[in-house]
N, C-alpha and C positions, 0 to 999 in steps of 0.2 A: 426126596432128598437122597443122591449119591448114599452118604454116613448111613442111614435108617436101614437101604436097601443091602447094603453091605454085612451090617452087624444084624439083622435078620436072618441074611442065607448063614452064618457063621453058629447064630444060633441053635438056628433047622439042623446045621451038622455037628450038634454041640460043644460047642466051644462056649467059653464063655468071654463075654465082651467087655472092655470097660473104655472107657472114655476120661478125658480129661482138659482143662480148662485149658487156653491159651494163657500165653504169659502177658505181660503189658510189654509196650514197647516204644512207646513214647521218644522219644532222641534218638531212633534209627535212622542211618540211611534211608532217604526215600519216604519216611514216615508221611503220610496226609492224614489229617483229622479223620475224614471219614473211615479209613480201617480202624481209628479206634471204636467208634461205634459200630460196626462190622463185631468185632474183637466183643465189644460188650453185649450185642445180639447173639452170635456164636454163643458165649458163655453161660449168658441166661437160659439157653437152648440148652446145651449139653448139662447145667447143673436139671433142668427140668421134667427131661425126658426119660419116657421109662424104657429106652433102644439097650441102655449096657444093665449090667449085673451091677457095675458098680462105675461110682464118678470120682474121680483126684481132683481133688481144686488145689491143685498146684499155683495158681494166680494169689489166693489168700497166703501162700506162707512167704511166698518173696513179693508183694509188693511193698509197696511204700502206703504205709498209714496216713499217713497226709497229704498223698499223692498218688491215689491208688491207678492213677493210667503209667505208673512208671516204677520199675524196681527197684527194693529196697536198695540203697547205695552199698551194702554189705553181700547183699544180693548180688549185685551187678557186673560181671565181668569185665565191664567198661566199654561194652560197645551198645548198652542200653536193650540187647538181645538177648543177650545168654546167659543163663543161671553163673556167679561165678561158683567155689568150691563150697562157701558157705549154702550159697542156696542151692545148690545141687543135694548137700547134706540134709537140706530141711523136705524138698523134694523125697531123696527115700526115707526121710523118717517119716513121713505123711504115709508111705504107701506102707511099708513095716506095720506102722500105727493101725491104720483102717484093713490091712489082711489079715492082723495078728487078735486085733478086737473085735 
């Protein structure tokens, strides 16, 4: 995998790596079912793997609890892609959160 081979040389030259989830996106432009399962393979991958130092699951603080293939509507910028202001705010408190603890 491209990712693996990437955040390995990065490591060798110490750096440190982190990775982080894909968002949902459900109501996009162009959306077909199968990227969502793409989207949920990727995630279970990247929550899995031991390639970074550390992993954001930025997918748990804005999705939708009852709907987790789709952003929270507080979340949502309104094109069903982009964090709006709210979820952008929950985004760096997640990383504040996990560099600071």
């Amino acid at each position: 995998m491209a990712q693996t081979k990437l955040a390995e040389k990065a490591r060798e030259n110490g750096l440190k790596v982190y990775g982080s989830t894909l968002l949902p996106r459900v109501g996009t432009t162009g959306y077909l079912e199968m990227n969502e399962k793409e989207r949920l393979k990727f995630n279970e991958w990247i929550r899995n793997t031991d390639v970074f130092h550390h992993v954001f699951d930025f997918e748990k603080v804005v999705r939708n609890p009852e709907h987790p293939e789709m952003l929270e509507f507080a979340c949502d910028r309104g094109d069903h892609l982009h964090p709006s202001e709210l979820g952008g705010k929950r985004i760096a408190q997640l990383i504040l959160q996990e560099i600071d603890g």
